[in-house]
C-alpha positions as CSV (number, residue, x, y, z in Angstrom):
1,X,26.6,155.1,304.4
2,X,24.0,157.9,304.6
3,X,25.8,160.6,303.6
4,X,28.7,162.3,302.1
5,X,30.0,163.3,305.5
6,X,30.4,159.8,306.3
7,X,33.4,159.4,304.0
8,X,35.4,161.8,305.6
9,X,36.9,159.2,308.0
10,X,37.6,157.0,304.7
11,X,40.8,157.2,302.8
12,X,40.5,157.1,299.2
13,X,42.2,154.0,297.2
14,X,45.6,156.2,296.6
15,X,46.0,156.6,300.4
16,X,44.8,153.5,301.1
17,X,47.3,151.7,298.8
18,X,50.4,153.3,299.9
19,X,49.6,153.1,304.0
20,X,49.3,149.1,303.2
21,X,51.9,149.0,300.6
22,X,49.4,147.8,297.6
23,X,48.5,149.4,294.3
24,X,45.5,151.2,293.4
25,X,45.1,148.2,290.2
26,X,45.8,145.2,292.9
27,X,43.2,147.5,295.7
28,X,40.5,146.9,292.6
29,X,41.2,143.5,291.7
30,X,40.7,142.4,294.7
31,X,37.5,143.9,294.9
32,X,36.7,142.3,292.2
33,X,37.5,138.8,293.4
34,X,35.7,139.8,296.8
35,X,38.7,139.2,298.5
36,X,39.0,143.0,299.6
37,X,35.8,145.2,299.5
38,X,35.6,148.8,300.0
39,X,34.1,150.6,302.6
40,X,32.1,152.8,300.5
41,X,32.0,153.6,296.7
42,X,30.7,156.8,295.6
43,X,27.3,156.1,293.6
44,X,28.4,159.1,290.7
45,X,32.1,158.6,290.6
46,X,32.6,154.8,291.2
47,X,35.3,156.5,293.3
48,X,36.4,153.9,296.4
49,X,36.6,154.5,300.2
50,X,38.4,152.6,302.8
51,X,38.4,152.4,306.7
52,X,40.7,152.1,309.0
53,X,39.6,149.1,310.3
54,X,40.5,147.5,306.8
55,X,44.1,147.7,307.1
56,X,45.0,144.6,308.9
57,X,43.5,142.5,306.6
58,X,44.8,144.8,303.5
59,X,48.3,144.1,304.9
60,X,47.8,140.2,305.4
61,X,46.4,140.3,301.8
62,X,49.8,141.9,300.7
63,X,51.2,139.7,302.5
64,X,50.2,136.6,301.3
65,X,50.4,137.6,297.6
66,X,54.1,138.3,298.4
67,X,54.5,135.0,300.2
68,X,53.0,134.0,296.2
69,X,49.5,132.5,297.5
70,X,46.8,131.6,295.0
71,X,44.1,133.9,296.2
72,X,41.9,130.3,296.2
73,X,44.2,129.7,299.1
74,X,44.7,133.0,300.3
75,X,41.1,133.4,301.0
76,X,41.1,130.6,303.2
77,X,43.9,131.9,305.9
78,X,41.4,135.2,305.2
79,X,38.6,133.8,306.6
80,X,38.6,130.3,307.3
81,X,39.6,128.7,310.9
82,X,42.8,128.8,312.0
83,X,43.8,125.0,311.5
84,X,42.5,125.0,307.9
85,X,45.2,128.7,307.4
86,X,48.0,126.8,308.9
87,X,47.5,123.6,306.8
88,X,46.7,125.7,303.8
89,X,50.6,127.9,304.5
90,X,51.8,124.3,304.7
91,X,51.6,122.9,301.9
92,X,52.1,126.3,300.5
93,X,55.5,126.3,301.8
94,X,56.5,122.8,300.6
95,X,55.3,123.6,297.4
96,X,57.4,126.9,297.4
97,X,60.8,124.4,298.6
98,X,60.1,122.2,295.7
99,X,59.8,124.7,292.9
100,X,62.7,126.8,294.4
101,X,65.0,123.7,294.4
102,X,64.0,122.4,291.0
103,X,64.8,125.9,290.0
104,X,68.0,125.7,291.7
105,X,69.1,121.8,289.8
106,X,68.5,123.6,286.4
107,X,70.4,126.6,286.9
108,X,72.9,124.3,288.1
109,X,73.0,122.3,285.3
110,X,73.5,125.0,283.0
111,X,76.1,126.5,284.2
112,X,77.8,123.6,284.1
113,X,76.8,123.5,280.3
114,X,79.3,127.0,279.8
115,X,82.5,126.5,280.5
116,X,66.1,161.0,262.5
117,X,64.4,162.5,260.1
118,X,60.5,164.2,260.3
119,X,58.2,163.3,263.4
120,X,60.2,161.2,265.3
121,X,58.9,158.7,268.3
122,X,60.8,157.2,271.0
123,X,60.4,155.6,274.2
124,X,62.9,153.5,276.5
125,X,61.8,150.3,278.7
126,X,63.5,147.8,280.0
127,X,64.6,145.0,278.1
128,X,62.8,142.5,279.5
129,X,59.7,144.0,279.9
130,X,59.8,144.3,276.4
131,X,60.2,140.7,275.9
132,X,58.2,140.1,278.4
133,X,55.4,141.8,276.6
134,X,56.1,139.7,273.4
135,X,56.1,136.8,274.5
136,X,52.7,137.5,276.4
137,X,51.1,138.5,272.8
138,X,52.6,136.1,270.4
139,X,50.3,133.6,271.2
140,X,47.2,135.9,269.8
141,X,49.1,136.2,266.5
142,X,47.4,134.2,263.8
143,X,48.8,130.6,262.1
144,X,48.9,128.8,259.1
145,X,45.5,129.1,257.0
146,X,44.5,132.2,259.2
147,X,47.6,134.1,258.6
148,X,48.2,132.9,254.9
149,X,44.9,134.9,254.2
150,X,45.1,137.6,256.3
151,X,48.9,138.6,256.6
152,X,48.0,141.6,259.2
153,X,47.4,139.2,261.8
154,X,50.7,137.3,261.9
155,X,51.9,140.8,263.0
156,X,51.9,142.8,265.9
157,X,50.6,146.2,265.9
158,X,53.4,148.5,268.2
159,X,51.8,151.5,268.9
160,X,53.4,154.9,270.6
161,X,51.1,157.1,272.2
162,X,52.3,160.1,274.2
163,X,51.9,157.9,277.7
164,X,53.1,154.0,276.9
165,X,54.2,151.6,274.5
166,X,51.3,148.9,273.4
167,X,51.4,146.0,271.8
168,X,48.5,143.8,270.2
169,X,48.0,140.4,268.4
170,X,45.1,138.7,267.3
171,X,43.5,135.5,265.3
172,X,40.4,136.7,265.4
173,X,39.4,134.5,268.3
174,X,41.7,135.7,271.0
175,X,42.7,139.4,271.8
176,X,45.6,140.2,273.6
177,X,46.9,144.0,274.4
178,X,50.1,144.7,276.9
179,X,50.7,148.2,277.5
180,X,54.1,149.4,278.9
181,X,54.8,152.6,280.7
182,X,57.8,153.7,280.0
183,X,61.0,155.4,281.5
184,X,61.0,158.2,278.8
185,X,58.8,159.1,276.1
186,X,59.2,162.0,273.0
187,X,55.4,162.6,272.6
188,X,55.0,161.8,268.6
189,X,52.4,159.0,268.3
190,X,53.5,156.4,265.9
191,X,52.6,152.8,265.2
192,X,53.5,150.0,263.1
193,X,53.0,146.0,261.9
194,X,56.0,144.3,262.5
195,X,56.0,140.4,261.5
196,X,55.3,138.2,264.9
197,X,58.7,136.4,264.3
198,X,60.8,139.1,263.9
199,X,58.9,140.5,267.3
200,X,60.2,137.7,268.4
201,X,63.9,137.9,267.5
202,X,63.5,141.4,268.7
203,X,62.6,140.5,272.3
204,X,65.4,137.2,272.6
205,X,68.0,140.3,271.9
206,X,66.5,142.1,274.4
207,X,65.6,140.4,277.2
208,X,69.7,140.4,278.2
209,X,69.6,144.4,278.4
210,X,68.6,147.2,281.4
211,X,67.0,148.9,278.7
212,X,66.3,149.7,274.9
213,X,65.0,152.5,273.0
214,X,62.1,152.1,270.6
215,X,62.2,154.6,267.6
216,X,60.1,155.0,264.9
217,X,60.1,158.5,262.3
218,X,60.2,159.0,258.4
219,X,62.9,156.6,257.8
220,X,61.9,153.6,259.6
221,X,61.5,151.7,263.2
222,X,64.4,150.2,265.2
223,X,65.0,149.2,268.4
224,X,68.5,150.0,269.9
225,X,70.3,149.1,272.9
226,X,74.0,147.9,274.9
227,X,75.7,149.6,271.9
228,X,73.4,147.3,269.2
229,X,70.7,148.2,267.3
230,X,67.9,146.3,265.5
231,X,65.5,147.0,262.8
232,X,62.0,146.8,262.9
233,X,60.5,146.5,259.0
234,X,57.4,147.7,259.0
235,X,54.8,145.7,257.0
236,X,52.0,147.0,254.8
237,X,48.9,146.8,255.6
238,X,45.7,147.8,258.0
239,X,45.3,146.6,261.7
240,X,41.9,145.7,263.0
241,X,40.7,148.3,265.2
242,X,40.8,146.6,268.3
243,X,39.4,149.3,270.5
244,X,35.9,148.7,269.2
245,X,36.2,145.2,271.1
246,X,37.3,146.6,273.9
247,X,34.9,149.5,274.1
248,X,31.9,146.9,273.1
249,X,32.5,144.6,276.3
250,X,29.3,144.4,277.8
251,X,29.0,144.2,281.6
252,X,30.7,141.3,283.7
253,X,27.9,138.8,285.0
254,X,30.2,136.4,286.7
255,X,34.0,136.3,287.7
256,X,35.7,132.9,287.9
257,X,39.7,133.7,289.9
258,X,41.5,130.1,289.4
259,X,44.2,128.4,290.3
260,X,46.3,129.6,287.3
261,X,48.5,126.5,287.5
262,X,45.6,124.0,288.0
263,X,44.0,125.6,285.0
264,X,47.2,125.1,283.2
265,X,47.8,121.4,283.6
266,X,44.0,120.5,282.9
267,X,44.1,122.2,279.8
268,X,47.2,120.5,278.7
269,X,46.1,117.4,279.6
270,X,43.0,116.2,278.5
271,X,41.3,114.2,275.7
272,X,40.1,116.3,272.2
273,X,37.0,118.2,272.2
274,X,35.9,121.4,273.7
275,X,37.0,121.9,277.4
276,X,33.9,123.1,279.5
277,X,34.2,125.4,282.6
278,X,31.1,125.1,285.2
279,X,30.3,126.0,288.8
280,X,27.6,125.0,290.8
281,X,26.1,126.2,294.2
282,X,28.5,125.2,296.5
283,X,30.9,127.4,293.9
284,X,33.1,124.6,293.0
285,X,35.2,124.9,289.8
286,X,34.8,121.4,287.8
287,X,36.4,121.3,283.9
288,X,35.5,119.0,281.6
289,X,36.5,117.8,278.3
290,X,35.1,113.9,276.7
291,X,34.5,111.7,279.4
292,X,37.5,113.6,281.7
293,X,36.2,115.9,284.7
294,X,38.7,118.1,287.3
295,X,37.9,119.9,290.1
296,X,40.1,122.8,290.1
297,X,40.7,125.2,293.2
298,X,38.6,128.3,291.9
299,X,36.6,131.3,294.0
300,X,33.0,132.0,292.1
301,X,31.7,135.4,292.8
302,X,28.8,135.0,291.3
303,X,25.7,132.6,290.0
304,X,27.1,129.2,288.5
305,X,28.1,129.4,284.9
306,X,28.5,127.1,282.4
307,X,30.9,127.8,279.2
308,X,33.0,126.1,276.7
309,X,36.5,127.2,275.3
310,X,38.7,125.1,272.5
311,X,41.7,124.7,274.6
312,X,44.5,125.4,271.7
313,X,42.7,129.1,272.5
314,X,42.6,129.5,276.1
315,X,45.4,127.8,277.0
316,X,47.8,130.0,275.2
317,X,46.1,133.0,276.6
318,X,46.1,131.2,280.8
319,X,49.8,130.7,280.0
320,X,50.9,134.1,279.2
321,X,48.8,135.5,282.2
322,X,51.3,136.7,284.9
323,X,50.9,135.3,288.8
324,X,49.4,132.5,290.8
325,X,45.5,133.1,289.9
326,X,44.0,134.0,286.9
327,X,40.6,135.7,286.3
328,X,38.0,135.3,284.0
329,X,35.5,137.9,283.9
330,X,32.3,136.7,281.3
331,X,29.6,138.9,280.7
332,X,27.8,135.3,278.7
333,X,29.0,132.2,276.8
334,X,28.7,133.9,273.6
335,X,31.0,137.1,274.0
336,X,34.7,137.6,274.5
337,X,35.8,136.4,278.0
338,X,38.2,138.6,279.8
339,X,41.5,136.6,281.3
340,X,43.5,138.8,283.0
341,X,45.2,138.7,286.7
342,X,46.1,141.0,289.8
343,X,49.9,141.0,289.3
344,X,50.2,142.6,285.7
345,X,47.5,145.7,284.7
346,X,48.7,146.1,281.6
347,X,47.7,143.1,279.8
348,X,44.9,142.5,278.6
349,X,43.4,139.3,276.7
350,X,40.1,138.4,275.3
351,X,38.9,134.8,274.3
352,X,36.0,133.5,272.2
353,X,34.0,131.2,274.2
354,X,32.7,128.1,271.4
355,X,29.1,125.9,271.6
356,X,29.7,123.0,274.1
């Protein structure tokens, strides 16, 4: 672009994402992953531009995601030949048959198995958002020895600020933070610890409602809903302040999106030992762990990498990712890695990488 005139025919990301029916969070993950680039971003805002000519492929994009393609797939209908796209949509579709009957046999079979006082804070989500979030968290909570000495981080911290709900957990090696917008909010910021288990309980209540009603003020915390209410005991005690991590992230050197399922099953089912991540040049993903290698369907964006994760720590934190693909964004194999994915903004976890 040579000048500022030259955006005028560009929409921004806002436009662009409603005239091909994606969001402004899936318009930058996509850049991210390369999949989707914009025309033109502005050198002082960071601001992003699209053109016209972008659409089409915006709108296949959109359409593939909803058709639930990996993007290690997607990105092969994108832009490799037609015979590889049509063998890719496939196997795609058998896979999608296969899951959706196995879904259909175990619903089968179980049905067949049933014959105020002071500053107050509120804020209503759905129900199963809200369980939703806790059961993407709970894995960061500390165990055992870890939590025996440091009672703090078998909580979760709930936090209400005047805009969403958040929730955080963390061992010390992984950080996970979900952050819910909600319906309605009375602007009183309030947090609390509440004990990972009882989260727990919380959210298996929940999850069966529309919606509940967080409230904390002077007397206590509860969540209420259908008629019901629950109490949330606050436990004594000082949170880590996990927004230094966050705001000490240094910049992302290379950006791994996998198969999330792929991932999943190698973690899950290898020898003991460190589980090593590497790419080479021709940007294949192959883990390792003992004498066991994988190749597993991944796009690199960047120079090959080689890093090492305990799997009892990134497994948990694949798992509670949302969507086909998961992406790792590693700024080097000694700081947190970033695992996150395109279909939930919200959440947020980090993962300590280990020698390997």
């Amino acid at each position: 672009m040579s000048g500022m005139d030259d955006t005028e025919a560009l929409a921004g990301i806002g436009t662009f994402a409603r005239r091909v029916g994606l969001t402004p969070s899936a318009l930058r993950f996509y850049d991210d992953c390369g999949i989707l680039r914009p025309a033109h971003v502005d050198g002082a805002t960071g601001y992003r531009y699209y053109a016209p000519d972008q659409e089409p492929r915006a709108v296949l994009v959109r359409r593939l995601r909803e058709a639930g393609l990996p993007l290690v797939d997607a990105s092969v209908v994108l832009d490799g030949d037609p015979e590889e796209a049509r063998a890719v949509l496939a196997a795609h579709a058998r896979r999608t048959r296969d899951t959706a009957a196995a879904a259909q046999a175990a619903i089968d079979g179980l049905l067949r198995d049933l014959s105020g006082d002071g500053e107050r804070a509120a804020a209503r989500v759905g129900g199963a958002e809200l369980a939703g979030a806790v059961r993407q968290v709970a894995p960061s909570v500390a165990r055992d020895a870890v939590r025996a000495e440091f009672p703090v981080l078998g909580c979760v911290l709930v936090e209400l600020t005047d805009q969403e709900v958040r929730l955080v957990a963390t061992d010390r090696y992984r950080l996970a933070v979900r952050a819910l917008r909600p319906d309605d909010i009375t602007s009183a910021p309030r947090d609390l610890l509440v004990d990972a288990d009882t989260m727990k309980e919380i959210a298996s209540w929940a999850v069966r409602l529309p919606e509940v009603v967080i409230e904390v003020d002077d007397r206590g915390a509860r969540v209420h809903g259908g008629g019901e209410q629950r109490s949330l005991p606050a436990v004594d005690g000082t949170f880590p302040d996990y927004r230094i991590v966050l705001d000490d992230l240094p910049a992302v050197r290379h950006r791994l999106i996998v198969d999330r399922d792929a991932l999943r099953a190698v973690l899950a089912d290898h020898e003991g030992g460190p589980v090593i991540l590497r790419t080479d040049e021709r940007h294949r993903l192959v883990v390792s762990r003992g004498t066991t290698e994988a190749e597993v369907p991944a796009i690199d964006t960047r120079p090959p990498v080689r890093i090492a994760f305990a799997p009892e720590v990134l497994l948990p934190a694949v798992e509670a990712s949302v969507g086909p693909d998961v992406l790792l964004e590693i700024s080097s194999t000694t700081r947190p890695v970033v695992v996150r994915s395109a279909d939930q903004g919200g959440f947020t976890t980090l993962v300590m990488p280990v020698l390997g």
